[in-house]
VOGU-3710 file (C-alpha; in Angstrom, 3 decimals, decimal comma):
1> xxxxxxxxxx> 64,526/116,850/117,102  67,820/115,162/116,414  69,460/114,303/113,057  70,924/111,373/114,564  67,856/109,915/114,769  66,477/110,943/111,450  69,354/108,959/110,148  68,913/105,982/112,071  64,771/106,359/110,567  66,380/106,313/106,558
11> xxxxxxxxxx> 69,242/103,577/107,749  71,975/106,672/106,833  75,055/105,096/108,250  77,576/107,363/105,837  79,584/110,546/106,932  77,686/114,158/107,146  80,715/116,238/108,541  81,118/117,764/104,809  77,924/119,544/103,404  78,873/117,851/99,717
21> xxxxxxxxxx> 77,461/117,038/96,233  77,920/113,007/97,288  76,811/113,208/100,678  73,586/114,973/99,842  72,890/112,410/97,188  73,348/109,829/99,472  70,955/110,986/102,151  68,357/112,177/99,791  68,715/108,864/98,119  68,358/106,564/101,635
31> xxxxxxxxxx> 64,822/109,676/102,206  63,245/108,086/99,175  63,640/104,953/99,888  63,032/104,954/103,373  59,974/107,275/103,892  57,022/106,628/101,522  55,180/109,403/99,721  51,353/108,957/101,331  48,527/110,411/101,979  47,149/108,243/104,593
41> xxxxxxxxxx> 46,177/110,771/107,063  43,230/111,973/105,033  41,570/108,727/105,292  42,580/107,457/109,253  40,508/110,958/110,177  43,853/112,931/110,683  44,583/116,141/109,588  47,772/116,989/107,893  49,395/119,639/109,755  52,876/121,631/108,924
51> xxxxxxxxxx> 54,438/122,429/111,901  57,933/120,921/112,257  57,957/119,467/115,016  54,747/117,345/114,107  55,877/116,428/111,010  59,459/115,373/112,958  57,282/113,037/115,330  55,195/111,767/112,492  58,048/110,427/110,024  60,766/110,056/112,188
61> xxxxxxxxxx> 58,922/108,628/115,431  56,129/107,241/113,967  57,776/106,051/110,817  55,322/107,096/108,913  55,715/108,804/105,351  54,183/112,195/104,230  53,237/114,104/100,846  55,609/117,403/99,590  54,954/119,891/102,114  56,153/117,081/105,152
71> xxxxxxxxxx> 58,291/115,218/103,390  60,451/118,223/101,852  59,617/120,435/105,102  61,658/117,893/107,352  64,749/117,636/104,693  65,323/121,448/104,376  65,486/121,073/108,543  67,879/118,387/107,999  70,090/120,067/105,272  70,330/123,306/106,952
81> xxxxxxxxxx> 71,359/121,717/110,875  73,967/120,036/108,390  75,217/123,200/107,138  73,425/122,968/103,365  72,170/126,450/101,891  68,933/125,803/101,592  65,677/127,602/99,987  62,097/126,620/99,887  60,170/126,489/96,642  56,482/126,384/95,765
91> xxxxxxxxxx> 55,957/124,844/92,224  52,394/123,923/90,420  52,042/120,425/89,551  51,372/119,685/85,764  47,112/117,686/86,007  47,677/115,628/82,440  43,230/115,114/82,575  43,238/119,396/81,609  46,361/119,338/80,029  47,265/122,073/82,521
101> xxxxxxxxxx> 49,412/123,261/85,776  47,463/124,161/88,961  46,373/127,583/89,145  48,106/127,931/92,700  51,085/126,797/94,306  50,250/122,629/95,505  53,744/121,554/95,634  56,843/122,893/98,146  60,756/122,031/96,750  64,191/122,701/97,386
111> xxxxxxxxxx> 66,775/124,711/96,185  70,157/123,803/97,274  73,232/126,168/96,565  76,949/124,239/96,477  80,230/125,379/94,990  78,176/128,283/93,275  75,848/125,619/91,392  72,025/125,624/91,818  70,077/121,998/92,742  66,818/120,952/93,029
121> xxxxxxxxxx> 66,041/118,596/95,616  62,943/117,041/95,459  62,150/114,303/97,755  58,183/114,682/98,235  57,013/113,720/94,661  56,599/110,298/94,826  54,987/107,322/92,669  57,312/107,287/89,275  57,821/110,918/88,809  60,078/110,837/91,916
131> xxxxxxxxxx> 63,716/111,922/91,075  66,404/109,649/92,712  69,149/112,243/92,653  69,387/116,166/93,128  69,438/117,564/90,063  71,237/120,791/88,642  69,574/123,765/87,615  69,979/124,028/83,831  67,837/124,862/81,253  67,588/121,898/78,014
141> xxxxxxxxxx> 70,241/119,172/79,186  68,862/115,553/79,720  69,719/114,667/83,194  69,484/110,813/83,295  68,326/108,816/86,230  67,383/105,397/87,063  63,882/106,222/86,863  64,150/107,821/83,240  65,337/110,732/81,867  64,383/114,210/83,602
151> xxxxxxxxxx> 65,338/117,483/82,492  64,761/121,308/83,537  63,269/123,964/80,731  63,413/127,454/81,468  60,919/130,439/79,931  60,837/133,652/80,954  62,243/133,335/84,782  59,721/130,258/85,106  60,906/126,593/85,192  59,598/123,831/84,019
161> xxxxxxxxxx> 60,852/119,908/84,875  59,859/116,905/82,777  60,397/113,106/82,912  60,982/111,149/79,257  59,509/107,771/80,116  60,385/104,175/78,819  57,843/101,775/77,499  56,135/99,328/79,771  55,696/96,023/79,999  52,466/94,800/81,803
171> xxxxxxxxxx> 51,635/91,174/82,082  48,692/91,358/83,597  46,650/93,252/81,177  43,590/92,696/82,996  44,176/94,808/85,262  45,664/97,470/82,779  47,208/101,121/83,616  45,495/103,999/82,244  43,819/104,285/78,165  46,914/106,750/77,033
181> xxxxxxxxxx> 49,952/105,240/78,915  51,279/104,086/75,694  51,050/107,017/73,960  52,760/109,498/76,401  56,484/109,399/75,414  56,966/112,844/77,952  55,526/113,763/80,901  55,471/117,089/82,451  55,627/117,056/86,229  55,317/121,005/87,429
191> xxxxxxxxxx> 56,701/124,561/86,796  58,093/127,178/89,346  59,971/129,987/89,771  62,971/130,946/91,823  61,194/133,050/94,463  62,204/131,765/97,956  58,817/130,988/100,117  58,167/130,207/103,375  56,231/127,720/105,177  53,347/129,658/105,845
201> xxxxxxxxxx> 52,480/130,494/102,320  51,876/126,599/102,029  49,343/126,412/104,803  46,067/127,328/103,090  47,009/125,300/100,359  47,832/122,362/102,905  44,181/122,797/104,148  42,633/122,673/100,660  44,518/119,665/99,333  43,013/117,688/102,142
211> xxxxxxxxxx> 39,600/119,040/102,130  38,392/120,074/98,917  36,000/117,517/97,289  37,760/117,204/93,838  41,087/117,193/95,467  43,558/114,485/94,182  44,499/113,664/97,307  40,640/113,265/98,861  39,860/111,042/95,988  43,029/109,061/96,015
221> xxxxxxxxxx> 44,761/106,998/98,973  48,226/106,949/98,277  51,325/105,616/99,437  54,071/104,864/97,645  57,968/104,344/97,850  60,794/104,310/95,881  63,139/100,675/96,308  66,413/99,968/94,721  65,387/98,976/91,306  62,159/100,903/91,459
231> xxxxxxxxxx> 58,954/101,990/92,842  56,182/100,123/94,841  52,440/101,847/95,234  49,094/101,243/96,926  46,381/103,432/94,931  43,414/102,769/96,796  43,178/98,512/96,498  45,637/98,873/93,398  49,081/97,559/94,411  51,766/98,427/91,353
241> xxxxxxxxxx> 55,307/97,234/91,406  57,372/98,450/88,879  60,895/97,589/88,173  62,602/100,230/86,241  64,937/99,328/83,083  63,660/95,931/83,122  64,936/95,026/79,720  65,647/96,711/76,407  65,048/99,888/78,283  61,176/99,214/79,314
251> xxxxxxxxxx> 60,019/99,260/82,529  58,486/96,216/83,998  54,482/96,672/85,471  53,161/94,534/87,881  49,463/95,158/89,022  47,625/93,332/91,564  44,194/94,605/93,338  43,868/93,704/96,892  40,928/92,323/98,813  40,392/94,871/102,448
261> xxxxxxxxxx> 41,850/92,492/104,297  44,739/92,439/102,381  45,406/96,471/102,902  46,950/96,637/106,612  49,712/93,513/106,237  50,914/95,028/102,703  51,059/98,802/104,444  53,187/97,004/106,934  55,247/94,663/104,627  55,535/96,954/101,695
271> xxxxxxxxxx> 56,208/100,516/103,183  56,645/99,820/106,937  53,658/101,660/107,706  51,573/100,498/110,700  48,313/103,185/111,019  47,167/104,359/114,422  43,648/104,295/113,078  41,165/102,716/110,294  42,258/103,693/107,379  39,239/103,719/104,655
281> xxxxxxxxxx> 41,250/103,159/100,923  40,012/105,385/98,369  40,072/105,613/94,130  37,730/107,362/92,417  40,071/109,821/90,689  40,805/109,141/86,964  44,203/110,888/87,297  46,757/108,413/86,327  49,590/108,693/88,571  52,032/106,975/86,582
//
């Protein structure tokens, strides 16, 4: 494995000598918009495995993309060879259907220590919860991004991170966004605690998310990736473009539902994905991802 290489995969051309505020930024920021959030695997007939190296060959290699536990995984390699102090996190992800948080840990983060401040990177959410920048561990200050607002709560030792979101504009109504996307003004995303983890306590959990029937992620194909202005996604046939901040701060919603044949020249043109093997799209979730 080779960070010189992983760099050339995200199109990093910028310094990395000094383990910095700005230089992190600016490699998490060319991650995001270089290696899609996906879930792909699951329906080619792959499994979803979290040893390094594999996950190295996968993204890097194969340019593919990943979901949290791959995606994240393979930055916390990178940040450490470049001299970051880095700390694994397992959060539970916030399911808006049950108005609840997952009853175990489904979702692996970073903590990164610099100049005695705490950050949170976080570049294995995806869709439009994905932050764009790390962001600092404090409790109640709005920490504004292109994507909207996001900001950390804490309780009781356990933290909680939220997105305000703008209005949207969709054209196409036909082909409308979830019943309550109008209504929902905040969004919580997941809670966690400081406890440092290790890779291993993610690997049942790995297994589940890719097996269990009423998984998200078995009843969902996914990919999705972040772009300059915004976010592009393939939910099952369900292509949505968004371009964030559109005008008088609303987000603009494009929505387009492919035909199958469609499915493999958008992977490739959209996300630079080409699939070693039939890939079967999926939606039968109600869980609205955005």
């Amino acid at each position: 494995m080779d960070v010189k290489e992983y760099f050339a995969r995200i199109s990093y051309r910028g310094s990395y000598d000094k383990p910095d505020l700005a230089t992190l930024t600016d490699i998490f920021q060319h991650h995001v918009r270089a290696v899609p959030f996906e879930n792909l695997s699951i329906h080619c007939g792959e499994s979803i495995e979290l040893d390094l190296e594999v996950t190295y060959n996968k993204i890097v290699r194969k340019k593919r993309g990943g979901w949290c536990m791959e995606n994240n995984h393979l930055l916390s390699w990178v940040l450490k060879t470049l001299g970051y102090d880095v700390t694994l996190l397992g959060s539970k992800v916030y399911v808006p259907e049950y108005d609840a948080y997952a009853d175990d840990i489904d979702h692996l983060l970073l903590k990164v220590v610099l100049d005695d401040k705490s950050y949170i990177v976080d570049g294995g959410f995806g869709m439009a919860y994905q932050m764009w920048q790390p962001m600092e561990l404090i409790s109640g200050t709005d920490q504004p991004q292109t994507p909207g607002v996001f900001r950390f709560l804490e309780e009781s030792g356990v933290w909680y991170l939220e997105k305000v979101k703008r209005k949207q504009w969709v054209p196409n109504q036909s082909v409308s966004t979830c019943h309550n996307v109008e209504k929902e003004v905040c969004r919580r995303v997941y809670l966690f605690t400081l406890q440092p983890r290790d890779i291993e306590e993610f690997r049942s959990r790995n297994a589940h998310l890719q097996t269990a029937p009423d998984s998200l992620f078995v009843t969902k194909s996914i990919c999705s990736l972040q772009t300059a202005d915004g976010i592009r996604a393939l939910v099952g046939w369900k292509l949505t473009e968004i371009k964030y901040n559109y005008k008088d701060n609303m987000d603009l919603v494009e929505i387009r539902i492919l035909a199958d044949e469609e499915i493999e020249k958008t992977l490739k043109e959209k996300f630079n994905i080409t699939l070693d093997k039939k890939f079967v799209p999926i939606n039968i979730s109600r869980l609205s991802l955005f």
